[in-house]
MMTF fields as JSON, N, C-alpha, C and O atoms, coordinates in Angstrom:
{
  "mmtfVersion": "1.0.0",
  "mmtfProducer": "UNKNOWN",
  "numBonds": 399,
  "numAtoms": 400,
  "numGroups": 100,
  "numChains": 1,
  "numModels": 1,
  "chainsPerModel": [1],
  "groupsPerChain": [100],
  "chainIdList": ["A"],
  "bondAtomList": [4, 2, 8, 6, 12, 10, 16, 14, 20, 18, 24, 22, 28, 26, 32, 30, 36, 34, 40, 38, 44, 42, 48, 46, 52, 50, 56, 54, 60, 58, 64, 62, 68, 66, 72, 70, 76, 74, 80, 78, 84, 82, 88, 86, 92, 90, 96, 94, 100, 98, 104, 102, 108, 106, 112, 110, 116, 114, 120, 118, 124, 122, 128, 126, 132, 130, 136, 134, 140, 138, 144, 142, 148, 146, 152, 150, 156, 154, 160, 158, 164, 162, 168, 166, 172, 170, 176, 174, 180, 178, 184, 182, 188, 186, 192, 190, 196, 194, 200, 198, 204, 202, 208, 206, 212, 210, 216, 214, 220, 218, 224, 222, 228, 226, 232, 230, 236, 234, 240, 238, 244, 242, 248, 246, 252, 250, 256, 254, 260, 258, 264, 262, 268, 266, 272, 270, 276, 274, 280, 278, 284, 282, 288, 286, 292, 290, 296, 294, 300, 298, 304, 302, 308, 306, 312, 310, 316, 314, 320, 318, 324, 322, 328, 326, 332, 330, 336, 334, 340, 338, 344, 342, 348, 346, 352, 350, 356, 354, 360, 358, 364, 362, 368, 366, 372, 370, 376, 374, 380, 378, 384, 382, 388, 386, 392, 390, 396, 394],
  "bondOrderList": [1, 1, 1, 1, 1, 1, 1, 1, 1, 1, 1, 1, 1, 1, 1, 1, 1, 1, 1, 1, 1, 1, 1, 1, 1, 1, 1, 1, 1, 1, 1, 1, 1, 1, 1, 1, 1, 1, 1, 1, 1, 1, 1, 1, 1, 1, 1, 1, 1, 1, 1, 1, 1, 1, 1, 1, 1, 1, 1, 1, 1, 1, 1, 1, 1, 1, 1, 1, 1, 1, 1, 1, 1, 1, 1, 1, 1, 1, 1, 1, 1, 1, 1, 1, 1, 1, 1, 1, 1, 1, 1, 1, 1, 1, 1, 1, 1, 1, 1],
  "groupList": [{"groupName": "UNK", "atomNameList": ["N", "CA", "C", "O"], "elementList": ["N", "C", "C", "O"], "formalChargeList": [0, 0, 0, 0], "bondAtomList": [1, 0, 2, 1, 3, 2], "bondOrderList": [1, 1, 2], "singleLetterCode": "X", "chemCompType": "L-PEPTIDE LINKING"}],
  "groupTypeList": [0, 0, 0, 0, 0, 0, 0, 0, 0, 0, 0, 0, 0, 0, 0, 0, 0, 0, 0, 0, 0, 0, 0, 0, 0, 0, 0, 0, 0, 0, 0, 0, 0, 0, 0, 0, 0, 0, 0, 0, 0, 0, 0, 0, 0, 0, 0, 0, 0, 0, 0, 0, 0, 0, 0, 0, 0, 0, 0, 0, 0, 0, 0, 0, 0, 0, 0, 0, 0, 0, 0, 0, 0, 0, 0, 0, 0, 0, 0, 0, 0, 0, 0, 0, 0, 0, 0, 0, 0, 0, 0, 0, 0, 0, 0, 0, 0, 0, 0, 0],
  "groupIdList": [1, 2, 3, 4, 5, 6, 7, 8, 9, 10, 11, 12, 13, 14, 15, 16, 17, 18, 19, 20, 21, 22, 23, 24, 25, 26, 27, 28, 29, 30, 31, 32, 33, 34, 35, 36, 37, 38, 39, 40, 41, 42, 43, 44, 45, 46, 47, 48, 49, 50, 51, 52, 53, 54, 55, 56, 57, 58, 59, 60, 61, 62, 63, 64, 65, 66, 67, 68, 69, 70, 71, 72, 73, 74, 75, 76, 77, 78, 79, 80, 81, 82, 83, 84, 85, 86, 87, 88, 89, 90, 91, 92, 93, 94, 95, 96, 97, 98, 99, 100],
  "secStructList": [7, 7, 3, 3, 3, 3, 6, 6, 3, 3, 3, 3, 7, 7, 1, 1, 7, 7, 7, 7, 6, 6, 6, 7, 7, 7, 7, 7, 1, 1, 7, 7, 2, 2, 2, 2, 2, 6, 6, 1, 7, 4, 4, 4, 7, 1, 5, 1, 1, 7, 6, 6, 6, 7, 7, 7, 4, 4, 4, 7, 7, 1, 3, 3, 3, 3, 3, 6, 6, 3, 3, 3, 3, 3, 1, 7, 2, 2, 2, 2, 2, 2, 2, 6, 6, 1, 2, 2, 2, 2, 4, 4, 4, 4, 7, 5, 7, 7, 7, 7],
  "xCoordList": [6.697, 6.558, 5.074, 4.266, 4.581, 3.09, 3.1, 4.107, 2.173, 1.81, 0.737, -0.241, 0.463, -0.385, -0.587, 0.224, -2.095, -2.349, -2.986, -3.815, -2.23, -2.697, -2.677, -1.673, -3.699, -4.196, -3.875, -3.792, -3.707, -3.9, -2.527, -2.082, -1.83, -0.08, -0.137, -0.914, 0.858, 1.527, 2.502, 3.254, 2.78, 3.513, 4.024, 3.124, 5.346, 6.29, 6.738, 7.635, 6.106, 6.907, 7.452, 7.279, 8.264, 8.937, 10.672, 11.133, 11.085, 11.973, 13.76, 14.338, 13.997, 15.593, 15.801, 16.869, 14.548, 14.547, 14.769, 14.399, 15.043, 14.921, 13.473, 12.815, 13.335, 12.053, 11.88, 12.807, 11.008, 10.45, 10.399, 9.932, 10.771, 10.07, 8.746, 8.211, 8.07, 6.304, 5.692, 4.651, 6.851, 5.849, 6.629, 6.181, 7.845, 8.412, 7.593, 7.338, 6.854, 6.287, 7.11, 7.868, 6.601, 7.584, 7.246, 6.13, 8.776, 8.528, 7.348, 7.426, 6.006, 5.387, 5.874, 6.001, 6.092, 6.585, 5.674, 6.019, 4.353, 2.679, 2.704, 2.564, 2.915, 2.601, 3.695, 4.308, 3.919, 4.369, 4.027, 3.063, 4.8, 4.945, 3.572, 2.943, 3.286, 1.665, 0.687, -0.207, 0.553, -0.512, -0.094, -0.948, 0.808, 1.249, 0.64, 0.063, 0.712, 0.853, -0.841, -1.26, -1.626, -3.425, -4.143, -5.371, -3.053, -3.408, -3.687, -4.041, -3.569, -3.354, -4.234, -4.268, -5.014, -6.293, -5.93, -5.874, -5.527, -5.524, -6.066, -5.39, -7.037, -8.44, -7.998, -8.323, -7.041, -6.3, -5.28, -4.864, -4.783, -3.255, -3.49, -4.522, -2.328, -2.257, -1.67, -1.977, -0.56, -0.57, -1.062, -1.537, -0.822, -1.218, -0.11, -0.209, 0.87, 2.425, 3.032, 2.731, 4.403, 5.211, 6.056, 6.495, 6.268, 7.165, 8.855, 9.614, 9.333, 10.621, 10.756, 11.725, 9.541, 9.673, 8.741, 8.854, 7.374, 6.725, 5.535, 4.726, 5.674, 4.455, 3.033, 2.758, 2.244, 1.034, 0.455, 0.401, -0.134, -0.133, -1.405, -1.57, -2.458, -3.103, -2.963, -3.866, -1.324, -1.262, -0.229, 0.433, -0.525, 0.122, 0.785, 1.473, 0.547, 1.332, 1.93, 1.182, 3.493, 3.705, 4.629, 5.436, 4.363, 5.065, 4.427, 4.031, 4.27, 3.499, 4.819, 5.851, 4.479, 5.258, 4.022, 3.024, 4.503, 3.455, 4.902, 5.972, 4.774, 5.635, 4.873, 4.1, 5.048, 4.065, 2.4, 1.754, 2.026, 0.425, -0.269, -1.409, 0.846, 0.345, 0.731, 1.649, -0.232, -0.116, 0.675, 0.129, 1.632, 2.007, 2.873, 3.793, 1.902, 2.225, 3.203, 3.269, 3.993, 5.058, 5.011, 4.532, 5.786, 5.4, 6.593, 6.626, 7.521, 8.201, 9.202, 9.614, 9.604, 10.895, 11.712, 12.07, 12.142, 13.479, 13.088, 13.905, 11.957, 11.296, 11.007, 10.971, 10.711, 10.518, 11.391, 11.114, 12.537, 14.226, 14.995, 15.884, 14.614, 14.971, 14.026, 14.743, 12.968, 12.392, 12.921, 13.294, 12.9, 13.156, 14.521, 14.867, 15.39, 16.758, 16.668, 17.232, 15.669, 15.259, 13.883, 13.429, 13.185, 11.872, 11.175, 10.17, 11.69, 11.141, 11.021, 9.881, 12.158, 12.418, 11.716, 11.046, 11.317, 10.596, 9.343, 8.851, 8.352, 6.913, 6.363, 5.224, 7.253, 6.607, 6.276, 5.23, 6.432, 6.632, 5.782, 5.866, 4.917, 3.852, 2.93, 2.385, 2.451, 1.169, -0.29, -1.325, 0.024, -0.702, -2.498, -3.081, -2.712, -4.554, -5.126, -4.819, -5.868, -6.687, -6.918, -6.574, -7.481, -8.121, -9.558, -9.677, -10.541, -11.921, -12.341, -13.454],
  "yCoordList": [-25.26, -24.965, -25.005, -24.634, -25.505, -25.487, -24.832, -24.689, -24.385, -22.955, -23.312, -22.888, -24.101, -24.101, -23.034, -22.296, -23.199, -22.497, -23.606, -24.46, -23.313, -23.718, -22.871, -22.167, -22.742, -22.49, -20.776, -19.967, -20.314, -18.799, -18.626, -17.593, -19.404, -19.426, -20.01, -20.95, -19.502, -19.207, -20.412, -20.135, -21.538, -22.448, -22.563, -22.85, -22.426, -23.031, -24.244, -24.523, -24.993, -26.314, -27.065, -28.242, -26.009, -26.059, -26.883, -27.184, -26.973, -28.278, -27.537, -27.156, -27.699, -27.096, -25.279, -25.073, -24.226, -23.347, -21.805, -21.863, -21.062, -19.999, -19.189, -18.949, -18.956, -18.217, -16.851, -16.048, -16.568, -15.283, -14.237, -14.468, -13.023, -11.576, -11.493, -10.786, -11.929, -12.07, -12.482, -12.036, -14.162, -14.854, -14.835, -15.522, -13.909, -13.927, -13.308, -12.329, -13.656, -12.203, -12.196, -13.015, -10.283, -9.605, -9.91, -10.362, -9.596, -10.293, -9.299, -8.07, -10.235, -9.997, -9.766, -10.719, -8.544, -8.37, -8.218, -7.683, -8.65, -8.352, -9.91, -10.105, -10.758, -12.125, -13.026, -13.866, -12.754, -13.717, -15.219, -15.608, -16.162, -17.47, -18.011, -18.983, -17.213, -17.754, -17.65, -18.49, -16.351, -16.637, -17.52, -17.915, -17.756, -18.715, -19.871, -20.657, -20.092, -21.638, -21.872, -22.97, -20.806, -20.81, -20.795, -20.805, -20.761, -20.701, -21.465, -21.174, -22.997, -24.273, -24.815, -24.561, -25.77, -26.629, -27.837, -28.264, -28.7, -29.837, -30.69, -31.577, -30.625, -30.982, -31.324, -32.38, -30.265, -30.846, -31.805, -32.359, -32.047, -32.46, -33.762, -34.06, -35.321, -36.264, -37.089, -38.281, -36.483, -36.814, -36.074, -34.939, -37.208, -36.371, -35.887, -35.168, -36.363, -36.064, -35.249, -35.179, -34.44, -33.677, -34.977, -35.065, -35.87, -36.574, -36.072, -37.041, -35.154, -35.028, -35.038, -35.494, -34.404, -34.189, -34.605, -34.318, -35.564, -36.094, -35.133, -35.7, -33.393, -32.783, -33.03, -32.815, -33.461, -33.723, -32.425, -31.365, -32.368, -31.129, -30.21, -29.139, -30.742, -29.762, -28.944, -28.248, -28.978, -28.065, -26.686, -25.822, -27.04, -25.899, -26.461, -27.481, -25.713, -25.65, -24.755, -23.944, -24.625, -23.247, -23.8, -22.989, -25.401, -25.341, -26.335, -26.889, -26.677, -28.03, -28.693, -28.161, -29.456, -29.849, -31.266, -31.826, -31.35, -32.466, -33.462, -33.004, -34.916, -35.558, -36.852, -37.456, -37.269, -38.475, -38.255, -37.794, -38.761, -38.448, -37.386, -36.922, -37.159, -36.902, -35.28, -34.744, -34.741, -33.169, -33.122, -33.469, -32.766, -33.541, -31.669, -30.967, -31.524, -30.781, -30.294, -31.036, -29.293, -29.564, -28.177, -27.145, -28.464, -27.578, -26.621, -25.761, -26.606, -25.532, -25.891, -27.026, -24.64, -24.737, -25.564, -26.318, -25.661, -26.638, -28.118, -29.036, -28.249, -30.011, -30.238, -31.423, -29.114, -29.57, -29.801, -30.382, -29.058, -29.471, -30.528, -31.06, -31.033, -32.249, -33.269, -34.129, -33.549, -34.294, -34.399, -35.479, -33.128, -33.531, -33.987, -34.074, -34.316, -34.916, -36.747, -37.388, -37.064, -38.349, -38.464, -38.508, -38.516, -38.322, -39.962, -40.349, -40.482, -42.66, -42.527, -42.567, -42.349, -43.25, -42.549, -43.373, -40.986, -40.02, -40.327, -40.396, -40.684, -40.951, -41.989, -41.95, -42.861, -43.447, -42.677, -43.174, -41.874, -41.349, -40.239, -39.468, -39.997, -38.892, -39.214, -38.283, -40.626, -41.345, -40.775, -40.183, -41.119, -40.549, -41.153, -41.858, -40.622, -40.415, -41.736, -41.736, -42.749, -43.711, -42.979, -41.798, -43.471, -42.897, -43.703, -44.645, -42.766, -43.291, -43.786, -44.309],
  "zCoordList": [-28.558, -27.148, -26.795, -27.647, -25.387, -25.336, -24.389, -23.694, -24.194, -22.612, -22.111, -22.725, -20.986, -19.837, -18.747, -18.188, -18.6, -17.452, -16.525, -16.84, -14.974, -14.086, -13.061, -12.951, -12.135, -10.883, -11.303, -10.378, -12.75, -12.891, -12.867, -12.368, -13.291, -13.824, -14.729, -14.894, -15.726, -16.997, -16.837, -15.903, -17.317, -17.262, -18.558, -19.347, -19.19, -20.752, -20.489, -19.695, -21.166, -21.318, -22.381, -22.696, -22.965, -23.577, -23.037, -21.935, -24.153, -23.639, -24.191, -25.21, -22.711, -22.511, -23.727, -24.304, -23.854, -24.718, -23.995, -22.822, -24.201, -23.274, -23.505, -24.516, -22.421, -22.687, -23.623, -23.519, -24.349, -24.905, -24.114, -22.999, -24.361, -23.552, -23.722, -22.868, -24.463, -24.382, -23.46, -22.978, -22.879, -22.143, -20.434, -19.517, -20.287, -18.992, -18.774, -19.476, -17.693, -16.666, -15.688, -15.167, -15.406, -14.74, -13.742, -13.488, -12.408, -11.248, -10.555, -10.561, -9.83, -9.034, -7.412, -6.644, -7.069, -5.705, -4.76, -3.707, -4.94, -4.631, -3.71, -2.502, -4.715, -4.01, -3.391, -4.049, -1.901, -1.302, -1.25, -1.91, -0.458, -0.332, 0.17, -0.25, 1.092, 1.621, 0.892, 1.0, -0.271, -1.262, -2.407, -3.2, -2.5, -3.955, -3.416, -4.169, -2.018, -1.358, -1.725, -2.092, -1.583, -1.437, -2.552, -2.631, -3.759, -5.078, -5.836, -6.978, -5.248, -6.109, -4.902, -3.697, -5.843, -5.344, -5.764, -6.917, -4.097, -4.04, -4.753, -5.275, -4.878, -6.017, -7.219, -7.761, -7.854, -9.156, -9.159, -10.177, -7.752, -7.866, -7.78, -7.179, -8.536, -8.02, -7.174, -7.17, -6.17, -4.887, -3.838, -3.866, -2.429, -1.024, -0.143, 0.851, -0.634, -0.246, -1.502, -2.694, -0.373, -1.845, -1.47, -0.323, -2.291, -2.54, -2.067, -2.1, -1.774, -1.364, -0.093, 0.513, 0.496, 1.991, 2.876, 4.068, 2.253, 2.557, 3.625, 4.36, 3.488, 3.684, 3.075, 1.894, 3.928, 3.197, 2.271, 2.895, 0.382, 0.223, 0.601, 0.017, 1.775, 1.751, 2.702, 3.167, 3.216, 4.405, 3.699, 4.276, 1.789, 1.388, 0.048, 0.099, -1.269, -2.217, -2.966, -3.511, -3.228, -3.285, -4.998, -5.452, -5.922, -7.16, -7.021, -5.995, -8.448, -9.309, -10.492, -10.903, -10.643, -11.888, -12.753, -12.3, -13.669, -14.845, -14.801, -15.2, -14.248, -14.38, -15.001, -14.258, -16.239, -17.225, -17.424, -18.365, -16.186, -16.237, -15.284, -15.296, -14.434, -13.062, -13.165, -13.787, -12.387, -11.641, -10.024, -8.977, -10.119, -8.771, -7.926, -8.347, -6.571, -5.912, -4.966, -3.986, -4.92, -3.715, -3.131, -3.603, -1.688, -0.918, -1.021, -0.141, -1.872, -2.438, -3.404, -3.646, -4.009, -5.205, -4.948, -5.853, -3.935, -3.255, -3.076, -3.145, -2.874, -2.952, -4.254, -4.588, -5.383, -6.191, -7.688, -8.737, -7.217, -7.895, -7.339, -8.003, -5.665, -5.7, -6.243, -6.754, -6.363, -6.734, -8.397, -8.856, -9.229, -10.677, -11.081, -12.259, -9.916, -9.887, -10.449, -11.335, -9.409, -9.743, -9.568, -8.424, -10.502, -10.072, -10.268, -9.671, -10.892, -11.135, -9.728, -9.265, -8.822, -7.849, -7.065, -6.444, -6.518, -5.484, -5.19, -4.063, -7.162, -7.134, -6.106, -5.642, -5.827, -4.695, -3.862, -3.445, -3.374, -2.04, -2.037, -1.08, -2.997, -3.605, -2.817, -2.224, -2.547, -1.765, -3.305, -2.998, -4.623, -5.081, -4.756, -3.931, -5.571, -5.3, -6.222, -7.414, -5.747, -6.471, -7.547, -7.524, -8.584, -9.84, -9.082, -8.298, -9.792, -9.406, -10.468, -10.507]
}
């Protein structure tokens, strides 16, 4: 199992495993939807669209996912379980970022 941190979240990406009691953290009832959304810096991400719903993401990111190469932002849980339904076919629609 490997454990990333991004934007100051605890990410398992571990594959189809249940999680540990070590590494669930407990639910935060502190941070609503609007600070999760202010927590993640565009800056890291590689699109300008959430690919499901075509919100541009710097008007808010509230879930990330690592899909091949890419850091790819969405503007919530629900864009971002449809997107991992089919995700080949969504990445278009990311508008991702040139590489420089």
């Amino acid at each position: 199992m490997m454990v990333f941190i991004f934007g100051g979240m605890l990410l398992n990406a571990g594959c189809e495993s249940a999680p540990s009691a070590a590494t669930t953290p407990e639910k935060d009832t502190t941070m609503n939807g609007t600070a999760a959304a202010s927590s993640y810096s565009v800056d890291l991400l590689n699109n300008q669209k959430d690919p499901s719903c075509g919100m541009p993401v710097s008007a808010g990111v509230s879930d990330t996912a690592h899909y091949n190469k890419y850091v790819l932002g969405f503007c919530s849980s629900e864009c971002k379980a449809e997107f991992m339904k089919n995700p080949t076919a969504m990445l278009a629609a990311a508008d991702l970022k040139k590489d420089k």
